[in-house]
Backbone as CSV, one residue per row, in Angstrom:
resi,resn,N_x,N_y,N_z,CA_x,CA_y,CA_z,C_x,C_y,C_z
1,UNK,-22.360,-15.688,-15.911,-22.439,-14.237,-15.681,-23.681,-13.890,-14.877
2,UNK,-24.639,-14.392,-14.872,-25.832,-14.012,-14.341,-25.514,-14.274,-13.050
3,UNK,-24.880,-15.265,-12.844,-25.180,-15.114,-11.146,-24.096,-14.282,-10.143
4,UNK,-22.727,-13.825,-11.237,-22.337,-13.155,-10.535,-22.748,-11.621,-10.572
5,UNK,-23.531,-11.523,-11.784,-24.647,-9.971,-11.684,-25.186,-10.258,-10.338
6,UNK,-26.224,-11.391,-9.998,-27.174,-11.605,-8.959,-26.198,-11.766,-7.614
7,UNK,-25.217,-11.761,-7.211,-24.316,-12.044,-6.245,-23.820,-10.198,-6.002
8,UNK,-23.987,-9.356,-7.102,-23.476,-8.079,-6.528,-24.430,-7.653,-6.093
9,UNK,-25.753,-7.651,-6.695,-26.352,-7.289,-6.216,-26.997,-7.397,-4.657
10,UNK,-26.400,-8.265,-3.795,-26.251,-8.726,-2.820,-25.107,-8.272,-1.860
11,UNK,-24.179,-7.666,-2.186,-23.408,-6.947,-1.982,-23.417,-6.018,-1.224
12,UNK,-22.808,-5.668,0.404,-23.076,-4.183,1.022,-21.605,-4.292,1.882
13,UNK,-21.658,-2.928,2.929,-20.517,-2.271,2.408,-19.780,-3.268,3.562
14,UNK,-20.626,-3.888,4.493,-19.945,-4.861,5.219,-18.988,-6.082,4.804
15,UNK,-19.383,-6.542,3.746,-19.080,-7.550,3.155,-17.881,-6.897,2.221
16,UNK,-17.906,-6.030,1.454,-16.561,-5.010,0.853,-15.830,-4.771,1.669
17,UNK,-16.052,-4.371,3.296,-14.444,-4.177,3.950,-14.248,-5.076,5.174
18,UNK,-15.418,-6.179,4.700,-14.279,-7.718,5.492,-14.728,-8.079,7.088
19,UNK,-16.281,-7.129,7.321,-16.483,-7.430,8.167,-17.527,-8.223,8.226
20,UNK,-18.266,-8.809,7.881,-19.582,-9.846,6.938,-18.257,-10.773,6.092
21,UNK,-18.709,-11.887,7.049,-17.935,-13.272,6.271,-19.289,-14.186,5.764
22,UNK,-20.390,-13.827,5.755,-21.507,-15.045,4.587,-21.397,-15.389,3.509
23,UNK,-20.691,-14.454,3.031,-20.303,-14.834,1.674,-19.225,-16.349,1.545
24,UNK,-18.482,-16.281,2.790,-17.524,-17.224,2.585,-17.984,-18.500,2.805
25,UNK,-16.769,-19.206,2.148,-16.999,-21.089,2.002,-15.370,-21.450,2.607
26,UNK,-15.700,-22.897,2.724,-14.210,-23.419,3.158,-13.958,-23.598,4.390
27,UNK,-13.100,-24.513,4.708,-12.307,-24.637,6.154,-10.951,-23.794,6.095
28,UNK,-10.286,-25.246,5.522,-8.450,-24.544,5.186,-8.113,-23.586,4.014
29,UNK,-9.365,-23.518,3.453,-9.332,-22.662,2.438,-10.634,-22.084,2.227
30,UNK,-10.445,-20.638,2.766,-11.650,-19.726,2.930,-11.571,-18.680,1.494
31,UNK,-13.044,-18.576,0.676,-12.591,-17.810,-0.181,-14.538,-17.665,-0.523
32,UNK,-14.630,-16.734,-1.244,-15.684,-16.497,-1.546,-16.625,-17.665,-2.766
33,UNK,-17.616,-17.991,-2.619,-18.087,-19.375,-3.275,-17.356,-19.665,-4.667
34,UNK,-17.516,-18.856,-5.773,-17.786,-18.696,-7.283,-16.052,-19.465,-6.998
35,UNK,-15.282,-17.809,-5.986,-13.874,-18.114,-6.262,-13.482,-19.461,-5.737
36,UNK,-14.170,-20.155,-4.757,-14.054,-21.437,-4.059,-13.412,-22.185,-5.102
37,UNK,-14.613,-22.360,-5.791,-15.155,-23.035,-7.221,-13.973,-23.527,-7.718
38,UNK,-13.996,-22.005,-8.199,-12.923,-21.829,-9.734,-11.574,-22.304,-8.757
39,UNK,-11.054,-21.964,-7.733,-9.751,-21.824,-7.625,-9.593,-23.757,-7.388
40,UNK,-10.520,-24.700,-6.810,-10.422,-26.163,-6.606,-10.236,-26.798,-7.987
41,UNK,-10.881,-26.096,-9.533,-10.446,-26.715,-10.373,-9.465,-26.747,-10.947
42,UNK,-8.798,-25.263,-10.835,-7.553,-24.770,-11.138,-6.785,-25.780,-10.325
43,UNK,-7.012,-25.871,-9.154,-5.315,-26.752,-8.179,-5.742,-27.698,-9.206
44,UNK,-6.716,-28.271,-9.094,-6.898,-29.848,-9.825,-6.069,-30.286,-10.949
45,UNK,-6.658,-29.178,-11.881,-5.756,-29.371,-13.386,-4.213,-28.908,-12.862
46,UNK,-3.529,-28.283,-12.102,-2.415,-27.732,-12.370,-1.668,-29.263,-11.261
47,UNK,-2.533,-29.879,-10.574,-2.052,-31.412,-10.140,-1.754,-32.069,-11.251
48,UNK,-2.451,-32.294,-12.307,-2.345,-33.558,-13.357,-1.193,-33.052,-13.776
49,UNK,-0.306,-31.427,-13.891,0.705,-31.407,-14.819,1.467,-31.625,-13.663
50,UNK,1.821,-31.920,-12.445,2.899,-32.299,-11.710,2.786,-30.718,-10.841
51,UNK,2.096,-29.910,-10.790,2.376,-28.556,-10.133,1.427,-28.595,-8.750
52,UNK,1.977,-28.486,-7.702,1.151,-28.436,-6.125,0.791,-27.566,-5.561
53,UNK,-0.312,-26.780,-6.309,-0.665,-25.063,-5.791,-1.034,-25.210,-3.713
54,UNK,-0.475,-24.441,-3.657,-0.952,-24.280,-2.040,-1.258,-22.618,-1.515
55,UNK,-2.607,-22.632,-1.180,-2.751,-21.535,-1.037,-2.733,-21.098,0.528
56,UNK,-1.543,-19.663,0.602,-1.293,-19.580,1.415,-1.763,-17.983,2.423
57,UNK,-2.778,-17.443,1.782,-3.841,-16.441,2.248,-4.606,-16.536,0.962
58,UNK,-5.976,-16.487,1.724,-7.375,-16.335,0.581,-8.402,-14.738,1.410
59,UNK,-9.014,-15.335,1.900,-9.955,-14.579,2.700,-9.509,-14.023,3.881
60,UNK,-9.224,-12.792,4.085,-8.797,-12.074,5.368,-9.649,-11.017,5.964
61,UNK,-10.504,-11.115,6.957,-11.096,-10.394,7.332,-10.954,-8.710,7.694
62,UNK,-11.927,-7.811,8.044,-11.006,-6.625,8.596,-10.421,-6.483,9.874
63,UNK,-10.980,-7.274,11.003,-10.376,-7.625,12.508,-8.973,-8.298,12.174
64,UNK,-8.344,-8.997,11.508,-7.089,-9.500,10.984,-6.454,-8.893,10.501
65,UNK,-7.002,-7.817,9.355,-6.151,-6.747,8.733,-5.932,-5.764,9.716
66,UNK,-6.410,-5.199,10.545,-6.273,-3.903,11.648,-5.369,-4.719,12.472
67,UNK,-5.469,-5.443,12.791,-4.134,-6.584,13.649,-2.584,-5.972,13.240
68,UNK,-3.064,-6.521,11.557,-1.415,-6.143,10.759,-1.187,-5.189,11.396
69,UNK,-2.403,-4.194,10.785,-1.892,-2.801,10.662,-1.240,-2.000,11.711
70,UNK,-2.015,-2.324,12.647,-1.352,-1.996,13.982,-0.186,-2.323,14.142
71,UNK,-0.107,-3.699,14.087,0.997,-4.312,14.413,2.404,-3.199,13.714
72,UNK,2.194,-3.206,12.524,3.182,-2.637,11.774,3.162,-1.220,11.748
73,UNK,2.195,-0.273,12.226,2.177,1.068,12.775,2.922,1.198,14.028
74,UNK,2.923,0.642,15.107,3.829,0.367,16.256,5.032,0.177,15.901
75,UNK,5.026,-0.773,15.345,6.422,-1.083,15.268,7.653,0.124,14.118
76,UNK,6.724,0.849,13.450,7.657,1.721,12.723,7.391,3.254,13.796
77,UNK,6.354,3.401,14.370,6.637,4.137,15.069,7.244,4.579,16.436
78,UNK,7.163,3.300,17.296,7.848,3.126,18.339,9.655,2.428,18.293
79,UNK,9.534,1.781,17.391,11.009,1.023,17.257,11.718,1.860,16.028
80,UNK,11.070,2.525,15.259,11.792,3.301,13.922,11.946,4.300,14.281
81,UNK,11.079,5.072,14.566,10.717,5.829,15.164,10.173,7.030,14.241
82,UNK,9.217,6.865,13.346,8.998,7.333,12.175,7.532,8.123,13.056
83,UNK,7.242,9.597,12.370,6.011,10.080,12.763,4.685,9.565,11.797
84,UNK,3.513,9.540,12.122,2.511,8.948,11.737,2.369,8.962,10.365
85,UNK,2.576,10.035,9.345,2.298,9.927,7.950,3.903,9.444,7.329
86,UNK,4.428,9.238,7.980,5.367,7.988,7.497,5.408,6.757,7.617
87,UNK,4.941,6.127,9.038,4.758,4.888,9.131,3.561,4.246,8.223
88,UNK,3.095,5.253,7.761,1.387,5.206,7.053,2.481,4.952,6.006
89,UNK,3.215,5.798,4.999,3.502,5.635,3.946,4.612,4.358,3.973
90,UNK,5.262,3.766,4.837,5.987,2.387,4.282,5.044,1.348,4.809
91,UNK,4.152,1.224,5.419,3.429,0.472,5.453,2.051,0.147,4.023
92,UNK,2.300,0.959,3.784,1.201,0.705,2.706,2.399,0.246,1.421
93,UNK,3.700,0.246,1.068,4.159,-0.108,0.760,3.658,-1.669,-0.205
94,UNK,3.585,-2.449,0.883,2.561,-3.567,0.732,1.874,-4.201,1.349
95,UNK,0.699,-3.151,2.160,0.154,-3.566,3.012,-0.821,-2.342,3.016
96,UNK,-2.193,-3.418,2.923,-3.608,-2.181,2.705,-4.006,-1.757,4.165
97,UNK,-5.031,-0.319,3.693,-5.385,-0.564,4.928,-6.837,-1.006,5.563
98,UNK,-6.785,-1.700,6.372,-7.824,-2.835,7.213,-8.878,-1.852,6.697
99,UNK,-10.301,-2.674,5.749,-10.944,-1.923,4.959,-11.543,-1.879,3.524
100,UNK,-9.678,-1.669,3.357,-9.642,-1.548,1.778,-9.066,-2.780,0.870
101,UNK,-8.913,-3.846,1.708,-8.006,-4.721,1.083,-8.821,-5.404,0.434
102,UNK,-8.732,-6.261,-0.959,-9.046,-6.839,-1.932,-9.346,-8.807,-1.024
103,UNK,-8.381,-8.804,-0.308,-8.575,-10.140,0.701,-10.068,-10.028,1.420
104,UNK,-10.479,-8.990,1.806,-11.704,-8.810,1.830,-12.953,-9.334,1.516
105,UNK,-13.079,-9.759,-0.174,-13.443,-10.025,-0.687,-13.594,-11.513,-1.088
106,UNK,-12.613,-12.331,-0.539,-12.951,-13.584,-0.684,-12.471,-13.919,-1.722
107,UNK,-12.126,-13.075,-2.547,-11.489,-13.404,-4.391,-9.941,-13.362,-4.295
108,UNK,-9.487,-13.223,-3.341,-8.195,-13.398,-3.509,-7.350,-13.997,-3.275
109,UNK,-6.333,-14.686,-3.900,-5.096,-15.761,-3.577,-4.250,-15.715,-3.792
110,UNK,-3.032,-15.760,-2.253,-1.815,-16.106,-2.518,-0.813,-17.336,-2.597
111,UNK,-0.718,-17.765,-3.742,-0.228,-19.299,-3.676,1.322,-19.525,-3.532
112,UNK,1.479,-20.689,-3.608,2.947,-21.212,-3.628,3.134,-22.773,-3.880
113,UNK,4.100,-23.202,-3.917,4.591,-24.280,-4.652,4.600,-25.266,-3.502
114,UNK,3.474,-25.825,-3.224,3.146,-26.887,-1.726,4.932,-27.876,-1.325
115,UNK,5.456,-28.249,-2.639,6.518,-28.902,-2.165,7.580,-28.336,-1.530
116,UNK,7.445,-26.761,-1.559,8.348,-25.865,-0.884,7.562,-25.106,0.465
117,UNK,6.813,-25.956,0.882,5.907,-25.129,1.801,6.769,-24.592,3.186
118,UNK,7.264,-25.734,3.244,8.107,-25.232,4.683,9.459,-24.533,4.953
119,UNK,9.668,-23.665,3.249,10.968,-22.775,3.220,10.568,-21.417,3.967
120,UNK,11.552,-20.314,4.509,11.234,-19.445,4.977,10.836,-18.156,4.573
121,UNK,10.096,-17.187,4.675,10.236,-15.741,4.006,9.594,-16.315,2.486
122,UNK,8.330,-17.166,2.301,7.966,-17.129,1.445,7.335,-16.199,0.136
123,UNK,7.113,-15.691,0.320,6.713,-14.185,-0.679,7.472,-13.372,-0.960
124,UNK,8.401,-13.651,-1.949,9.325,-12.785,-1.816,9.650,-12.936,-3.691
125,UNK,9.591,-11.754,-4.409,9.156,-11.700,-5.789,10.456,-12.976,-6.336
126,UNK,11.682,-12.909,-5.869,12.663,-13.488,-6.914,12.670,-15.210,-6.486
127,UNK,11.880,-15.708,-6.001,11.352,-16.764,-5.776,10.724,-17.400,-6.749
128,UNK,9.874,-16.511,-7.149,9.286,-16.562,-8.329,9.796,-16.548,-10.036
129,UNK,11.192,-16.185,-9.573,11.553,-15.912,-11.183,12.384,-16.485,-11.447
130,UNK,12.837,-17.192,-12.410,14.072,-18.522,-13.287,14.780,-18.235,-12.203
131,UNK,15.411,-19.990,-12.105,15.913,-20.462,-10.696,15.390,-20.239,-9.254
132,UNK,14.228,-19.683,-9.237,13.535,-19.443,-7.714,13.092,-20.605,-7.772
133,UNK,12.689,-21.427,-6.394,11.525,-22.276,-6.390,10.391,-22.606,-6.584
134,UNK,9.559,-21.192,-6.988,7.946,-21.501,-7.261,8.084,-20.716,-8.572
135,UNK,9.040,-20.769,-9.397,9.142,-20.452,-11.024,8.162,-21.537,-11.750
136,UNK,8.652,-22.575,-11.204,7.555,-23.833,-12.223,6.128,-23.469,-11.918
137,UNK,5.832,-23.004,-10.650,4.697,-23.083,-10.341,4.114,-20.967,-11.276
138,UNK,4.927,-20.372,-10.940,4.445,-19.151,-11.912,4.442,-19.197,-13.514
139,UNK,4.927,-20.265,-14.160,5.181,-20.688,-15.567,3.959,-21.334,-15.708
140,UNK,3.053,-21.683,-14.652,1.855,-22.703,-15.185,0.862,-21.511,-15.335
141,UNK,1.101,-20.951,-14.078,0.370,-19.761,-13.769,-0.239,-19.271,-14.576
142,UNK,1.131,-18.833,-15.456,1.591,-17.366,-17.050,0.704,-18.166,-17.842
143,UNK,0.626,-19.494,-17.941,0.214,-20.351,-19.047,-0.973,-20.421,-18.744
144,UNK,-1.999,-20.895,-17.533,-3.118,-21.404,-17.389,-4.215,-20.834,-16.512
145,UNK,-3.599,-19.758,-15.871,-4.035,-19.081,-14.550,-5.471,-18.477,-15.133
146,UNK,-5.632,-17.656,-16.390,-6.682,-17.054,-16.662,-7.615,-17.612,-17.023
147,UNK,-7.312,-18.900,-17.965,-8.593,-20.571,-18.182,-9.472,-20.334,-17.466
148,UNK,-9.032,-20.117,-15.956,-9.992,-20.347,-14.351,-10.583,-19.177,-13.935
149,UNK,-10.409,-18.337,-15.111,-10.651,-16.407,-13.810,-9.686,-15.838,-13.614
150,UNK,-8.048,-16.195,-13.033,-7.472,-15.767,-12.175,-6.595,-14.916,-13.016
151,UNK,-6.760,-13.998,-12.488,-5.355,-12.482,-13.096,-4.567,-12.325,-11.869
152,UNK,-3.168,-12.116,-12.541,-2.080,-11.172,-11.600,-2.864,-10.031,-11.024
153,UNK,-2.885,-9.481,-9.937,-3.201,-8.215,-9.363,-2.228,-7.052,-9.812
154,UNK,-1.372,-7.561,-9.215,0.123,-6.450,-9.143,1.011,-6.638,-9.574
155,UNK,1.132,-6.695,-11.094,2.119,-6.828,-11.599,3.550,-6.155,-12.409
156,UNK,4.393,-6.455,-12.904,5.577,-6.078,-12.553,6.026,-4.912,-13.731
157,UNK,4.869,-4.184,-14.124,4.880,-2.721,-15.333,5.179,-2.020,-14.328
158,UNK,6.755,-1.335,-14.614,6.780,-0.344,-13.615,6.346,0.885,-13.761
159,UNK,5.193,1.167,-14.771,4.884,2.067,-14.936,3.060,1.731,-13.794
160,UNK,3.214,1.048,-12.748,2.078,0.629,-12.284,2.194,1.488,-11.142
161,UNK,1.471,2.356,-10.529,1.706,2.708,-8.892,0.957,2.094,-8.089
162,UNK,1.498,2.526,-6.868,0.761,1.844,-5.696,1.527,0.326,-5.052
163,UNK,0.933,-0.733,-5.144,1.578,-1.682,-4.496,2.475,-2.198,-5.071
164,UNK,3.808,-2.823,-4.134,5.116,-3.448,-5.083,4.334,-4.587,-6.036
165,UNK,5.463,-5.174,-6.599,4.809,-6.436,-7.583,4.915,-7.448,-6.289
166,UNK,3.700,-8.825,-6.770,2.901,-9.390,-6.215,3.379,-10.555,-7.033
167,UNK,3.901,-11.414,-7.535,3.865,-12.849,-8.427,2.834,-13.648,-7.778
168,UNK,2.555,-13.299,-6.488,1.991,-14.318,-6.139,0.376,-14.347,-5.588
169,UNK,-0.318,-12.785,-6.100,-1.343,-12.623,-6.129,-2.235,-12.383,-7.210
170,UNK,-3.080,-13.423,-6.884,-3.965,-13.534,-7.931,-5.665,-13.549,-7.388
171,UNK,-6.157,-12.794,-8.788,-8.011,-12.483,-7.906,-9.068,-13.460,-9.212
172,UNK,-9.912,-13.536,-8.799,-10.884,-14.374,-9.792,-11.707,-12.878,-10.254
173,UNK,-11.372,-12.889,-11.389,-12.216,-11.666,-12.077,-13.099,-11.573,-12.072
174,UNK,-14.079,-12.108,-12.411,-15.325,-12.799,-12.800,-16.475,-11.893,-11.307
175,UNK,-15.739,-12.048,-10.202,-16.506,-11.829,-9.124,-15.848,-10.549,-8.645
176,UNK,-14.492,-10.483,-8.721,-13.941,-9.279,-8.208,-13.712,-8.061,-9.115
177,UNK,-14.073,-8.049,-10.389,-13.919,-6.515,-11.492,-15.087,-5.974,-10.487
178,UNK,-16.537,-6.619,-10.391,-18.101,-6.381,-9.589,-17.849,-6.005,-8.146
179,UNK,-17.389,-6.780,-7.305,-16.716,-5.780,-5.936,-16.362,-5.027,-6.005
180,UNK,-15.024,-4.320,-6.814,-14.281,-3.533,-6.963,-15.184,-2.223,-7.886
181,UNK,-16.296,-2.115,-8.678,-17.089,-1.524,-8.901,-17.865,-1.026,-8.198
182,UNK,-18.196,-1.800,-7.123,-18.939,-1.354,-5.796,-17.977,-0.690,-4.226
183,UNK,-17.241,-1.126,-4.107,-16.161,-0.704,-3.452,-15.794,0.627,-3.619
184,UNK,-15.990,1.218,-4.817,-15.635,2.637,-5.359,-16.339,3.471,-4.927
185,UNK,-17.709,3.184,-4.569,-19.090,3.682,-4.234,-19.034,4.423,-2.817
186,UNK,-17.695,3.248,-1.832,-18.009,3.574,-0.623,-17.171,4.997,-0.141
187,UNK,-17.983,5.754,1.251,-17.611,6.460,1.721,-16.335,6.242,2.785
188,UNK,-14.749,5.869,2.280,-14.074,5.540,3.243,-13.622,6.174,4.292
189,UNK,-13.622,7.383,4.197,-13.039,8.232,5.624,-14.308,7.971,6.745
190,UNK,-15.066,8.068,5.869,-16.741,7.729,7.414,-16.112,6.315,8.273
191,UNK,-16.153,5.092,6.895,-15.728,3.583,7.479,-14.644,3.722,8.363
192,UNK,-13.621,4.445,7.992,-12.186,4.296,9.073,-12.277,5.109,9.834
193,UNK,-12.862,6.066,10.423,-12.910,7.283,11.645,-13.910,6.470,12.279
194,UNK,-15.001,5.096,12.172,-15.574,4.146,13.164,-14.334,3.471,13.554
195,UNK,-13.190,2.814,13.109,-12.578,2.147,13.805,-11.686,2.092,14.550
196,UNK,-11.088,1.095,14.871,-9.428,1.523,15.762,-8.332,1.216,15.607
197,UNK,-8.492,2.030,14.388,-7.441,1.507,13.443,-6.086,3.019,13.769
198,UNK,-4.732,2.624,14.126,-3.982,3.202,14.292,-3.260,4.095,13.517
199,UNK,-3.383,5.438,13.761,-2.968,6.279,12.752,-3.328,6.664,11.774
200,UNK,-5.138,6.465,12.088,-6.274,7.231,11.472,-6.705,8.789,11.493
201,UNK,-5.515,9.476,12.400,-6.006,10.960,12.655,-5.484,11.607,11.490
202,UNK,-4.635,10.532,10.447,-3.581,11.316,9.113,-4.673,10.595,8.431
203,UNK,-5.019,9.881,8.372,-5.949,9.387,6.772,-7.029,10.167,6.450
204,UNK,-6.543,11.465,5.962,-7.868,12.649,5.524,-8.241,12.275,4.336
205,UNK,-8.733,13.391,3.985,-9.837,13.298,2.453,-8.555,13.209,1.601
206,UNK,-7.666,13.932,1.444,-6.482,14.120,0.758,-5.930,12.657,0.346
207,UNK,-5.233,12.264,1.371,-4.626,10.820,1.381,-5.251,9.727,0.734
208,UNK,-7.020,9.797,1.399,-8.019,8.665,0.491,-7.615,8.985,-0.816
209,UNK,-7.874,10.073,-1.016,-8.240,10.247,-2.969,-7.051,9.840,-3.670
210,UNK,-5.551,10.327,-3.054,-4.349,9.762,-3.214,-4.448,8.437,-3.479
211,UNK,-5.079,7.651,-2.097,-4.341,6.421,-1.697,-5.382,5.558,-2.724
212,UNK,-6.925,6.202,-3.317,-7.622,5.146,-4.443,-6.990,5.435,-5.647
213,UNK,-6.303,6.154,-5.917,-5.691,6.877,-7.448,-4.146,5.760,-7.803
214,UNK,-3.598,5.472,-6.524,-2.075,4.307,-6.523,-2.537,3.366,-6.196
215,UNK,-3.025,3.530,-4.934,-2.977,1.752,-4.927,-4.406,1.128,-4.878
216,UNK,-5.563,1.565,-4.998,-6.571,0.819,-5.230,-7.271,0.646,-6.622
217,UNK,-6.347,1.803,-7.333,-6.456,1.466,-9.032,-5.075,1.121,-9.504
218,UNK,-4.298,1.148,-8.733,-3.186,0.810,-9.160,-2.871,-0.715,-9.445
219,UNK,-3.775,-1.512,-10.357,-4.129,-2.846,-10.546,-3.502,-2.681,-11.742
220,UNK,-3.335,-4.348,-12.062,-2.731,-4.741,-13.597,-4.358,-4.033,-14.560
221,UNK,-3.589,-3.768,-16.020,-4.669,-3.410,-16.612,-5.320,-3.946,-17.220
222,UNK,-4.976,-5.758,-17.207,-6.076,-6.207,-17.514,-7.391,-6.875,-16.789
223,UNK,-7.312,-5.454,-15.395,-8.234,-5.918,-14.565,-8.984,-4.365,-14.637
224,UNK,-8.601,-3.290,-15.247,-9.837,-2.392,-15.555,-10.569,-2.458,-16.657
């Protein structure tokens, strides 16, 4: 505990929305140190029971997330042809915005079942559930995932708002309850009216307070 007290305190607002990568460790697997850590012992032990975690996003910067975002603002507005506070609203669906995302942080992972690595449309919840392919691998999960830190983010109480369910995201607590405490702090309409981020002339004061009330508290509850 002490050092992840001494690690927030280190903490600024660069490093909360993903633009300060020092914090990070890793080649093929970029993630914030503590979570480095924890998440190499976790694959380890979940190897000895026959299970092949492969992680398939950890650390995502905010130049990568504004990519998405764009990407997927264009495309619902030019090809859907949806006006701006709609393409805003199915995009956030499940998809933050460049900023606010928890990938940010270095604490977060989306895994999958390495022996199924090269199936298509991987993330996709019923994959995850009796008879999906990465069921064995969410059964170790249910069983062992928290040993290491790691909680479901978004999980499947539909009394949860904000982002769909997630089986396959998981954050190291330990380091991320302390981000996410600090994260609360920040002034986001200032952070996103610096960037160029598409279809920022709708993200008012209104929408923020909305959009931290669903989906940036809209976490499993055994992560408040």
């Amino acid at each position: 505990m002490a050092s992840s007290l001494m690690y927030t305190q280190k903490v600024n607002t660069e490093i909360l929305t993903g633009m300060d990568n020092s914090k990070i460790v890793g080649d093929t697997i970029q993630l914030e140190r503590e979570t480095y850590n924890a998440f190499i012992k976790m694959k380890d032990a979940a190897e000895k029971d026959g299970i092949k975690i492969k992680l398939v996003s950890g650390f995502r910067d905010f130049y990568r997330q504004q990519i998405i975002w764009n990407n997927k603002y264009k495309k619902f507005t030019k090809e859907f042809l949806l006006d701006g506070p709609s393409a805003i609203k199915e995009i956030i669906r499940f998809s933050t915005i460049p900023g606010t995302s928890r990938h940010h942080w270095g604490t977060e992972i989306d895994v999958i079942d390495k022996n199924f690595e090269n199936e298509k449309n991987l993330l996709i919840a019923k994959k995850y559930e009796e008879g999906g392919i990465f069921n064995s691998l969410k059964k170790w999960m249910d069983k062992n995932s928290e040993k290491f830190g790691f909680y479901i983010v978004y999980d499947d109480d539909d009394k949860r708002p904000g982002f769909e369910y997630e089986p396959w995201h998981y954050t190291y607590k330990p380091v991320s309850n302390l981000y996410h405490t600090e994260f609360l702090k920040l002034d986001l309409k200032s952070i996103i009216s610096k960037t160029k981020l598409a279809g920022k002339e709708f993200i008012n004061e209104e929408f923020i307070k909305k959009y931290i009330d669903e989906n940036i508290m809209g976490i499993s509850s055994h992560l408040k």
